[in-house]
C-alpha positions in Angstrom: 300.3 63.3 119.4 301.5 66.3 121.3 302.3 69.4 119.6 305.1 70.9 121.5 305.7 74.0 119.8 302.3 74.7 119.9 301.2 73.4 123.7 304.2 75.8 124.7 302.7 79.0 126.4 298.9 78.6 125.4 298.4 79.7 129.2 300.6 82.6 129.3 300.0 86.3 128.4 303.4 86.6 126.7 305.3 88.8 123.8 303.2 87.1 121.1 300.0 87.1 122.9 300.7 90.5 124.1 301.5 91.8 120.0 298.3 90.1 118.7 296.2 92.1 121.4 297.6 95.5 121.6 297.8 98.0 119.4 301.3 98.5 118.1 302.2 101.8 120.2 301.1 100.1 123.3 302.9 96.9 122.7 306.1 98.8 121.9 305.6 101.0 125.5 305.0 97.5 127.4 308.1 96.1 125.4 310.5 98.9 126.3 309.4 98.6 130.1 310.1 94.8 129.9 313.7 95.2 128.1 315.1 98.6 129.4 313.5 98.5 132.9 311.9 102.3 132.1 308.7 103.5 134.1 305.6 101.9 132.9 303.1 104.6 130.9 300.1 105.1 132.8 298.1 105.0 129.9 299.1 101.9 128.8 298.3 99.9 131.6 294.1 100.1 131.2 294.6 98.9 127.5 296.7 95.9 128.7 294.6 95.2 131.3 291.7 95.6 129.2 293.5 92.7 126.5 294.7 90.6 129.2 290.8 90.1 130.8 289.4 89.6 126.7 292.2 86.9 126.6 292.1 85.0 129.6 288.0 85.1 129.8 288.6 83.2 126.3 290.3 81.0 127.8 288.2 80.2 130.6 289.0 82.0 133.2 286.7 83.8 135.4 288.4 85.3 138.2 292.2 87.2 138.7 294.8 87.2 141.3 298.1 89.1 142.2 300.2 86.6 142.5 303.0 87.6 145.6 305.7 85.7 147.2 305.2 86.6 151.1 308.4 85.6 153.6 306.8 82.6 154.0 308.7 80.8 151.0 305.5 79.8 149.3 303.3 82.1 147.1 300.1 83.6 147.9 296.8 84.6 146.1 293.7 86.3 147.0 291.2 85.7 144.1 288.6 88.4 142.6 286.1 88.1 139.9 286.2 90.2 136.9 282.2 90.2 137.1 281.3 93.7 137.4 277.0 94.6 138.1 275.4 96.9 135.6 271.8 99.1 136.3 269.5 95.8 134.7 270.9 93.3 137.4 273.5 92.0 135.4 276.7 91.5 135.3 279.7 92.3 132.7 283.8 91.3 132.8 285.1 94.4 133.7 289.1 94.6 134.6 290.4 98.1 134.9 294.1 99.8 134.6 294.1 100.0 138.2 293.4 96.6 139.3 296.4 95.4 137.0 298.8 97.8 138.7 297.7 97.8 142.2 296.2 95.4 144.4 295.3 95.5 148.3 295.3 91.9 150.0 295.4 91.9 153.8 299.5 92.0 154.7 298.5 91.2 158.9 299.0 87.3 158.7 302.2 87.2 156.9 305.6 87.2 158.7 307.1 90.8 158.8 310.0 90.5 161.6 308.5 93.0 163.6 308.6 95.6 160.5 304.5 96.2 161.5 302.6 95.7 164.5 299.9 93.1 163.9 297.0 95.8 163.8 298.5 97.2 160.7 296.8 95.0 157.9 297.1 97.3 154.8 299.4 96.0 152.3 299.7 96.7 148.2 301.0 94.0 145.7 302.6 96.2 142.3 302.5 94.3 138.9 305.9 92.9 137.7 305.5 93.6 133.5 308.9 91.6 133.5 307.2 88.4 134.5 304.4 87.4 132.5 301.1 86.8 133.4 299.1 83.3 133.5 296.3 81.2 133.6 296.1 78.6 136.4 293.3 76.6 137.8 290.4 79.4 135.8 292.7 82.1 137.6 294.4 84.7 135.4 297.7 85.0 137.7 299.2 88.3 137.8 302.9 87.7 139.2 303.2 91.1 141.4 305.5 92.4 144.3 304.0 92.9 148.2 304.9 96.0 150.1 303.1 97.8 153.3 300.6 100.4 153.5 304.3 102.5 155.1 306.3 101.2 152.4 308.1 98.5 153.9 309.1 95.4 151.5 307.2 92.5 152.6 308.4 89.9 149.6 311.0 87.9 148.4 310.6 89.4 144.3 311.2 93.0 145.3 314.8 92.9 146.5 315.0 90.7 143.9 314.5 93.2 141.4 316.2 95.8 142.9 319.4 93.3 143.3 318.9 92.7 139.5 319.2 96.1 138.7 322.0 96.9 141.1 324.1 93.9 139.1 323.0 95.4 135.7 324.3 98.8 136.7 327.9 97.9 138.0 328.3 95.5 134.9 327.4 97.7 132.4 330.4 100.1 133.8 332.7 97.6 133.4 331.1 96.4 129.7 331.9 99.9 129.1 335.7 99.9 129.6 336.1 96.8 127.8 334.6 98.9 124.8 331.7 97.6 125.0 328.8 100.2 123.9 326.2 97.9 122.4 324.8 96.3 125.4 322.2 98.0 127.1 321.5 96.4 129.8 323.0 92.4 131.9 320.8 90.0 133.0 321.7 87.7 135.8 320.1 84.2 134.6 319.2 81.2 136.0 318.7 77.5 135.9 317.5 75.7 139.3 317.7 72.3 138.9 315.1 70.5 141.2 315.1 67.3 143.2 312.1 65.9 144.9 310.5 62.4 146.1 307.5 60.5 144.8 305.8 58.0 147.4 302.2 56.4 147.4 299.6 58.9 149.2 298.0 56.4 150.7 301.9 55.7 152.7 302.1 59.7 153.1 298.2 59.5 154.8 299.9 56.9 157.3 302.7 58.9 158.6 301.9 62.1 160.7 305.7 63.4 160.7 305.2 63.9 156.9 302.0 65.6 157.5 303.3 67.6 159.7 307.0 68.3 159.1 307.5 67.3 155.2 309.8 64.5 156.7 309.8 61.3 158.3 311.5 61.8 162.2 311.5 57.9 162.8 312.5 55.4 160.8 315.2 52.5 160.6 317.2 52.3 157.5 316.0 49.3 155.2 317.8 46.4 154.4 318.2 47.8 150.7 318.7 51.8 150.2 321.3 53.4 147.5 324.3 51.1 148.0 323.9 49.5 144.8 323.2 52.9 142.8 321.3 50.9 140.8 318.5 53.6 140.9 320.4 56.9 139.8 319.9 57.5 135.9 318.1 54.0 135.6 314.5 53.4 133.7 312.1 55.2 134.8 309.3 53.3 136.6 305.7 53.3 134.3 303.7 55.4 137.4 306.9 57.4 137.8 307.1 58.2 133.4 302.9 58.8 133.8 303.5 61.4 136.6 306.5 63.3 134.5 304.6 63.6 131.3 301.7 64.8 132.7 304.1 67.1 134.1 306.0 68.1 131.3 303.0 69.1 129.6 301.4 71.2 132.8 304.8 72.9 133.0 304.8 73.6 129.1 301.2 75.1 129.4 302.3 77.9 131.7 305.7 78.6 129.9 308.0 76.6 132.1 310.8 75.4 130.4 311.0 72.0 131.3 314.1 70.0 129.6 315.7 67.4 131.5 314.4 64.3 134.0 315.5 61.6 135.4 315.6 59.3 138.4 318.4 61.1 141.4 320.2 58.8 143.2 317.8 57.7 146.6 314.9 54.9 145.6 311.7 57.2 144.8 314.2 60.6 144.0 313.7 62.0 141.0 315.3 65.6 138.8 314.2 67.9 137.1 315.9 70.5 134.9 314.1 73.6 133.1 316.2 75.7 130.4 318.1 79.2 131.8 315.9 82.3 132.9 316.3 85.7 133.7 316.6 85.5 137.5 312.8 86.8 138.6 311.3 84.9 136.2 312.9 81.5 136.9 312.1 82.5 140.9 308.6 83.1 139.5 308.8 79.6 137.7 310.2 77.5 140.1 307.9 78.7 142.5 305.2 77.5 140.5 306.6 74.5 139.5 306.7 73.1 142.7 303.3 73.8 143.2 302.2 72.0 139.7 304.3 68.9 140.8 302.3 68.1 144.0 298.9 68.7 142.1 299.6 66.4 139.5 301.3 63.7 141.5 297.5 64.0 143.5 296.6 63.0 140.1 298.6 60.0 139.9 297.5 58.6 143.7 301.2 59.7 144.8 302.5 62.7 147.0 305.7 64.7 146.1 308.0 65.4 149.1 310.2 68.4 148.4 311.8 68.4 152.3 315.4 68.6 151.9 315.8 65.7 153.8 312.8 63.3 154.2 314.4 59.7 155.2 317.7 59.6 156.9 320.5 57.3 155.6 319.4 58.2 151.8 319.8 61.4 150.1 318.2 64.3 150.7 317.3 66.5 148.1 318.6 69.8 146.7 317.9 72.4 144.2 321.0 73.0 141.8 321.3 76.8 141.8 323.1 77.6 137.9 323.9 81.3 138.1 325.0 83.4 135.1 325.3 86.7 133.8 324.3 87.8 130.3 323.7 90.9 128.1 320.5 92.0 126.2 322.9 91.3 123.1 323.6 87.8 123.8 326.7 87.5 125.6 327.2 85.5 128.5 329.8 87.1 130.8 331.4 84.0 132.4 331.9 82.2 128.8 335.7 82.6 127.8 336.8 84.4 124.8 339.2 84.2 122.4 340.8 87.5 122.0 342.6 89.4 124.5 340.1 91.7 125.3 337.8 88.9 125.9 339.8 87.1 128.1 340.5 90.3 129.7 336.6 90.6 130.7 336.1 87.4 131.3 338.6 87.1 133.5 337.6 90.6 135.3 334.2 89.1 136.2 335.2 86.0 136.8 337.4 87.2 139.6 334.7 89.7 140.6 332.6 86.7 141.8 335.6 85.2 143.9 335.8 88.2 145.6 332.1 88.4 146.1 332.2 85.1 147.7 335.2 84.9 149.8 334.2 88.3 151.5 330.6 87.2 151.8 330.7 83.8 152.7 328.7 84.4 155.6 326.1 85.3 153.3 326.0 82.5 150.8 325.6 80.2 153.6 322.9 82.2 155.5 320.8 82.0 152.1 320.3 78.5 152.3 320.2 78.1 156.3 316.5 75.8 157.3 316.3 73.4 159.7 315.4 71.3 157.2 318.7 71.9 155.0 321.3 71.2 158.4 319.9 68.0 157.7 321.4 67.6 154.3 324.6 69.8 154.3 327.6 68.5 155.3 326.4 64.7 154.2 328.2 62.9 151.5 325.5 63.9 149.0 325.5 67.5 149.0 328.1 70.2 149.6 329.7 71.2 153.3 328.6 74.2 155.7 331.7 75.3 154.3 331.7 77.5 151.3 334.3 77.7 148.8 335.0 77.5 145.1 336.2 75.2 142.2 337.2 76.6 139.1 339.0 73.4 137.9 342.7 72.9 137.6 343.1 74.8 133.9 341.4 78.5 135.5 343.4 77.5 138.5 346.5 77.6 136.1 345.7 80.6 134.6 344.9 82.6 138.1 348.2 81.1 139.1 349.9 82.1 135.7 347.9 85.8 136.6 349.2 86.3 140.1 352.1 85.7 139.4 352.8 87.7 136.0 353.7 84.5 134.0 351.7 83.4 130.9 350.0 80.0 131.5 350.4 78.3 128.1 350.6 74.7 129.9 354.0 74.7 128.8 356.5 77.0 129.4 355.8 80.4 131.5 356.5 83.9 129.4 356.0 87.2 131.1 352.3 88.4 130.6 350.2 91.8 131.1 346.6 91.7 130.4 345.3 93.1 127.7 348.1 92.8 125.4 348.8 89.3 125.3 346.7 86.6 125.1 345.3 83.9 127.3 344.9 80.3 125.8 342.1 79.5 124.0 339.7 77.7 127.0 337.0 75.2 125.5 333.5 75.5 126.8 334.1 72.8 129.6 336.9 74.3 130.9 336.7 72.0 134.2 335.2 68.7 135.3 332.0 68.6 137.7 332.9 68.8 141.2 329.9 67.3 143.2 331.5 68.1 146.6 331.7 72.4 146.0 329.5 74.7 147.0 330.1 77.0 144.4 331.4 75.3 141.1 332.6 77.1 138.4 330.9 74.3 135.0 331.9 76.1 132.0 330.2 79.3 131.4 328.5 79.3 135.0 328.8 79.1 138.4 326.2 75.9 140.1 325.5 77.3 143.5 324.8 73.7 144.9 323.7 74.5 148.4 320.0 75.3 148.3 317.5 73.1 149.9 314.7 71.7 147.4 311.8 73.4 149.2 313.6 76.8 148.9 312.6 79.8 147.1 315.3 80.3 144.9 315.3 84.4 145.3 316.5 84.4 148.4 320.3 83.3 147.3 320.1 85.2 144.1 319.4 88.2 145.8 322.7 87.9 148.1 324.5 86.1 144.6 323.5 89.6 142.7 324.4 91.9 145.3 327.7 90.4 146.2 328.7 90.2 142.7 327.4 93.8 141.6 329.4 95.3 144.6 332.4 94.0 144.0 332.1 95.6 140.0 331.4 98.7 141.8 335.0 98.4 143.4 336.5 97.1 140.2 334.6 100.1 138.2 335.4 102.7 141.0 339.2 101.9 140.8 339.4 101.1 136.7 337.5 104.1 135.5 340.0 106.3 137.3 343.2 105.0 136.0 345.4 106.9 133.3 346.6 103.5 132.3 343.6 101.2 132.0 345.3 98.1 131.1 348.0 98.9 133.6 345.8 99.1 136.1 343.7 96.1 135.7 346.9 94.4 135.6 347.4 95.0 139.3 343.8 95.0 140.1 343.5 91.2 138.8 347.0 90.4 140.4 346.0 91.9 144.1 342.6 90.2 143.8 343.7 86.5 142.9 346.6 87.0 145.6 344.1 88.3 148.5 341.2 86.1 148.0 342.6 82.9 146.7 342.0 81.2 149.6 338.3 80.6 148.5 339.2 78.1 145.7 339.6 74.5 146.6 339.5 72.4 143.6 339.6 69.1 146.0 337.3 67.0 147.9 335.4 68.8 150.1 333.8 65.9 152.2 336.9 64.9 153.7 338.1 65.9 157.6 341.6 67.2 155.7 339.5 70.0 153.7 337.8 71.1 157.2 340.8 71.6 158.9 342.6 72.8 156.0 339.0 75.8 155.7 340.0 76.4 159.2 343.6 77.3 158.3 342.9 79.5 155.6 340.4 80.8 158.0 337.0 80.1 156.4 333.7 80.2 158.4 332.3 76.7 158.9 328.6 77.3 160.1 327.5 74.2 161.3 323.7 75.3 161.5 321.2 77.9 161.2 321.3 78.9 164.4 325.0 79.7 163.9 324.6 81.3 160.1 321.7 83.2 160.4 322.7 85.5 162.8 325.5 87.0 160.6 322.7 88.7 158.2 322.5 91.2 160.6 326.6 92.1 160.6 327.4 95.7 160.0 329.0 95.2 156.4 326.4 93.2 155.5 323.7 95.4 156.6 326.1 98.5 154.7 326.3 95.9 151.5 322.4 96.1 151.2 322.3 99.5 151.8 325.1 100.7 149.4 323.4 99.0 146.7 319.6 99.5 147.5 318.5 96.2 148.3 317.7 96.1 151.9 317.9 98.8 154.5 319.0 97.7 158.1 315.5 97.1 159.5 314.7 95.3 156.6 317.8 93.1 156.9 317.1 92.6 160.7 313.4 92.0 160.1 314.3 89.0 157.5 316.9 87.8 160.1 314.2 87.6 163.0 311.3 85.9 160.5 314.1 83.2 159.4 315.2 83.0 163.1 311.6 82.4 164.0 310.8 80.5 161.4 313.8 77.7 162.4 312.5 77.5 166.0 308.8 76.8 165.2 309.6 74.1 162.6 311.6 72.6 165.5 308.5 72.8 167.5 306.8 71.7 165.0 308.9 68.3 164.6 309.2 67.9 168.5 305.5 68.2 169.5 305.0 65.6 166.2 307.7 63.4 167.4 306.0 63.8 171.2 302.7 62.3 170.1 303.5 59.9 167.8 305.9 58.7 170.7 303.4 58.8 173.3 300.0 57.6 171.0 301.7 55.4 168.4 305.0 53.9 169.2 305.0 53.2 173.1 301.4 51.7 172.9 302.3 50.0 169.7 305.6 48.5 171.7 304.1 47.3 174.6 301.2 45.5 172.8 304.2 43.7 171.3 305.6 43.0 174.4 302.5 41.7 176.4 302.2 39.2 173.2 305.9 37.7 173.5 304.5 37.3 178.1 301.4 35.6 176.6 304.3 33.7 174.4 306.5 33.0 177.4 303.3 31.5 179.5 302.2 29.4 177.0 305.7 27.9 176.6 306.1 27.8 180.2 304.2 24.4 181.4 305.7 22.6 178.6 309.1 23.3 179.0 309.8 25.1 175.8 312.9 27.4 175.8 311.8 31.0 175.2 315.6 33.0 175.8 314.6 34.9 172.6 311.4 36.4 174.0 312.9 36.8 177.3 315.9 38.5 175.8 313.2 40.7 173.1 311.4 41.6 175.9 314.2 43.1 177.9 315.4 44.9 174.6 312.2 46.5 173.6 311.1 47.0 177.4 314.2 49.0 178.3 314.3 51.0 174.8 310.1 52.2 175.3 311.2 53.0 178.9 314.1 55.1 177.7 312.2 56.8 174.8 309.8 57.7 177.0 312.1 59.7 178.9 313.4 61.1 176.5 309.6 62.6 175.5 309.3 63.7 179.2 313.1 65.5 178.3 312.0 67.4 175.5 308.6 68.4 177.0 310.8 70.2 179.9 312.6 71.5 177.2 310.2 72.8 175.2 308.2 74.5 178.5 312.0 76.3 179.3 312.2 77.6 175.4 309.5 79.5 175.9 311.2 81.3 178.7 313.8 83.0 176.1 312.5 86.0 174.4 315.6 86.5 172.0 315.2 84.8 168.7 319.0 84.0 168.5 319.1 82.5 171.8 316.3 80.6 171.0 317.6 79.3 167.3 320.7 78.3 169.5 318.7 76.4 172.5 317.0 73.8 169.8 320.1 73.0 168.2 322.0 72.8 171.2 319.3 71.5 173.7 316.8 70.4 172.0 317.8 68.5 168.5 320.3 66.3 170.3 317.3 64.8 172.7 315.1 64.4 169.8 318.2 62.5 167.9 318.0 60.6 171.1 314.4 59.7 171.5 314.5 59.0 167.6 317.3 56.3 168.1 315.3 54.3 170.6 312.8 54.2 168.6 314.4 53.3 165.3 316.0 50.6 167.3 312.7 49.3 168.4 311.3 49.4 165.2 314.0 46.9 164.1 312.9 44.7 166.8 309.0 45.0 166.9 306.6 42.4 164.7 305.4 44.3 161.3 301.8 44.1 162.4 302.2 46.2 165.5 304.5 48.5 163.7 301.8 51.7 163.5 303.0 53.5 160.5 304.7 52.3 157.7 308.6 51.4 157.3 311.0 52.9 155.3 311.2 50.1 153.0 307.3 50.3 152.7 307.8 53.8 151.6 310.9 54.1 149.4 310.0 50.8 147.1 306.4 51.7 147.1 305.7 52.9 143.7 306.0 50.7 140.8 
């Protein structure tokens, strides 16, 4: 029998852990730095450090890393021992103050968008007391930011933090003109839902696209997929339950607070759910949960696929983005109230998000921009390229009621002014679930459904924060200065439904009438990265960061050119991948086929058997190898001319324009040959093989 309660954690240098070890003063420093966000005492630091080492050497471990999230979307580690020599020729387990704080991996080899000429290799990871530390693998993990020897930010988990406290700073102004004088500081939280696949290594060691890309680039859709949806929410295979205990246990170890799973909708797709976090350390979490899942699906003979889109004609898979914003005291900010007041704030930061993200669309979408995830958006299983809102037709009522200075009772309409009267009482679940939105307003958050399952999750939380705390800033600016508060937010709330409304569509937003309808209201509709990504660098986005301490301009551009990069050589990747198994698998494979339906036809020949179906095969599968295979001779030329362009932007756009729709081309022929080709020449396996191979 497990012990839950007591499993939870074990692995994790947290509060308890950190009061049984420290003396009292030192706990209560560590403790203030962790709620308030004050300056960490120098002198503390050796005496945690010193506590941390006695704790995780009794727990086996033997060595220490600071543990950084590089702008590679991964983490990375660079492990030292806390064996330290003494005079005799022995060693002790030393960990000093210093090493805690401070760290110096090599910063050359990770991306820096031109930031830092490759020469320059000195870079600093800085301990993040707001995440805890943990064990992993005999490693005591220090979670830690990544900066350059010049200062430059090199990570996703700074601008993180400093987003974090740009939101807490512009809320709290506005807590305070509600009254509010108990809350000391607002925490943007999070709960990233994740979606991944589980298929048999031995069918993952067969396919070279999924060792190269994450995804398969051929394959013909099999005769059964999701049509009968039979698979979504149904039993839970034995080797799939195995896998997600072990799991659930793994993830308990380390403090991950795994709640909810279930089979997703495509055969082999799978959820999970963890409890809400403060933003960095659900970032932290998630990034180590999907590192956990692929280790113990190893365990299980299986591999986890966490591409956003692995097999074409099922669902891809995303990562459910639930976005909140809540106060040291308790209260969550997007959960209606009762009173006036509290319908009064609730509303105010309710339409402070609206605003955020009808002005900064651009951005939203940019956030979750991959090659991987233009795959998946815009399908009828995840949201458009479009952004916009749902709220649900009851908030739509009272925004209506709102702009137009009526009082939405459901009823009849009465003259209203904020503050003084009241709204209705709104249950919990004030709308229903909108699968279709981007950005979905589900009770007492907002589910930010765009992001890609192999994303990092701070890179959308830092634009969701940022967005969000500027727009407080305008609301706090303008409010704070009024004679007549409750006058004045009156009109604020009344200009701000009327001049951003157009970001709320409470419809379906996979049908051609919502497009055009986006394009009316004149919505951006960013087809791919090469189109979104390009927009991080726009003056008042680059003025956004800036105003609010998150990024300066070259960091903004520098990001830009990495993600820009990044796109092109995972298009390389996939076309070079798609080239040889073209050329060295599927061609050979083909024509081995084809010599055997000749050998066929010759044998049938002097007896006068009929052979119009291998006549008729052979004419098919000749004239689709021919045409894939110019198609591979295509993107070669291709790739040789991309080489040419020296402008990141210009190359993003060459691969989608160019280059994708070739490979969609070459991929065609071959799907169709695969189709038509006996299983035993076949040389990898079939989607059918994979998607219905674990049992």
């Amino acid at each position: 029998m497990i012990n839950v309660p007591e499993l939870f954690g074990e692995s994790v240098f947290n509060l308890q852990v950190m009061q049984d070890k420290l003396p009292k003063e030192v706990f209560k420093s560590l403790k203030k730095t962790i709620d308030e966000g004050v300056p960490l005492d120098a002198g503390v630091a050796s005496i945690v450090a010193n506590a941390m080492k006695d704790w995780a050497v009794e727990k086996g471990a033997t060595h220490y890393t600071h543990w950084f999230q590089p702008m590679t979307g991964i983490t990375a580690e660079k492990h030292d021992s806390f064996i330290t020599p003494t005079k005799d020729g022995k060693v002790i387990m030393d960990f000093s103050g210093k090493e805690l704080v401070v760290g110096e991996p090599d910063a050359s080899s990770f991306p820096s968008g031109g930031v830092r000429a490759t020469f320059e290799a000195r870079g600093y990871t800085a301990w993040d007391p707001t995440s805890f530390a943990f064990i992993k693998d005999g490693t005591l993990c220090i979670p830690t930011a990544f900066f350059s020897y010049s200062g430059e930010v090199l990570d996703k988990k700074t601008p993180l933090l400093k987003s974090m406290r740009a939101l807490n700073k512009q809320a709290l102004r506005i807590l305070r003109l509600f009254g509010n004088t108990t809350a000391k500081r607002v925490y943007p939280t999070v709960g990233a839902e994740q979606e991944y696949f589980l298929i048999d290594r031995k069918m993952y060691d067969a396919r070279k696209d999924l060792i190269f890309s994450g995804r398969t680039l051929f394959g013909a859709k099999p005769p059964k997929g999701q049509e009968m949806e039979d698979h979504y929410f149904g039993p839970i295979k034995k080797r799939v339950s195995d896998f997600m205990h072990d799991l659930d246990i793994e993830l308990w170890r380390v403090g991950i607070l795994a709640k909810t799973k279930h089979n997703e909708v495509a055969p082999s797709q799978h959820e999970l759910a963890p409890i809400f976090s403060i933003t960095n350390v659900a970032s932290d979490q998630n990034q180590l949960m999907m590192e956990i899942m692929k280790k113990v699906a190893a365990k299980h003979g299986l591999y986890c696929l966490l591409h956003e889109k692995p097999f074409a004609g099922v669902n891809g898979s995303g990562k459910h983005n639930n976005w909140s914003m809540s106060t040291d005291t308790g209260l969550n900010l997007l959960d209606p109230g009762s009173t006036p007041a509290e319908n009064s704030q609730f509303i105010t930061f309710l339409l402070a998000v609206i605003k955020a993200v009808d002005e900064y669309q651009d951005l939203l979408r940019l956030s979750v921009a991959s090659a991987g995830n233009d795959h998946r958006l815009g399908a009828n299983e995840a949201p458009p390229a479009i952004v916009s809102m749902y709220i649900g037709e009851e908030l739509a009522g009272v925004i209506e009621a709102l702009e137009k200075d009526v009082k939405y009772s459901g009823k009849g309409k009465q003259l209203m002014k904020l503050g003084v009267d009241t709204l209705p009482d709104l249950p919990k679940d004030t709308t229903d679930r909108n699968r279709t939105s981007p950005f979905a307003f589900t009770g007492n958050k907002f589910e930010f459904r765009m992001l890609g399952s192999t994303f990092s999750i701070a890179g959308p939380n830092i634009i969701i924060n940022t967005i969000v705390a500027d727009e407080l800033r305008q609301f706090a600016d303008e409010l704070e200065g009024a004679k007549d508060f409750n006058a004045a937010l009156h009109d604020l709330v009344a200009r701000t439904i009327r001049e951003h409304k157009r970001i709320i569509f409470n419809g379906n937003n996979y049908t051609e009438e919502w497009t055009r309808e986006a394009k009316k209201r004149g919505l951006l509709n960013l087809r791919n990265s090469a189109e979104a990504l390009p927009y991080f660098a726009a003056k008042k986005n680059i003025e956004l960061f800036e105003r609010n301490s998150v990024f300066t301009e070259r960091e903004v551009t520098s990001r830009m050119e990495i993600m820009l990069e990044n796109y092109g050589k995972v298009l390389t990747i996939e076309a070079l991948t798609m080239i040889e198994m073209g050329k060295k698998d599927i061609f050979p494979a083909v024509n081995a086929y084809i010599a055997e339906l000749c050998n066929t036809i010759m044998a049938k020949k002097p007896f006068g058997l009929p052979w119009t179906a291998e006549g008729e095969l052979i004419k098919k599968l000749s004239s689709a190898n021919e045409s894939m295979y110019a198609k591979i001779s295509e993107i070669e030329t291709l790739l040789v001319a991309v080489k040419e362009i020296t402008d990141v932007k210009e190359v993003a756009r060459f691969f989608a324009d160019k280059i994708i729709p070739v490979m969609q081309e070459m991929r065609a022929y071959a799907d169709e040959m695969e189709v038509n080709t006996a299983k035993k020449y076949w040389p990898f396996p079939t989607y059918g093989d994979i998607l219905f191979s674990v049992s």
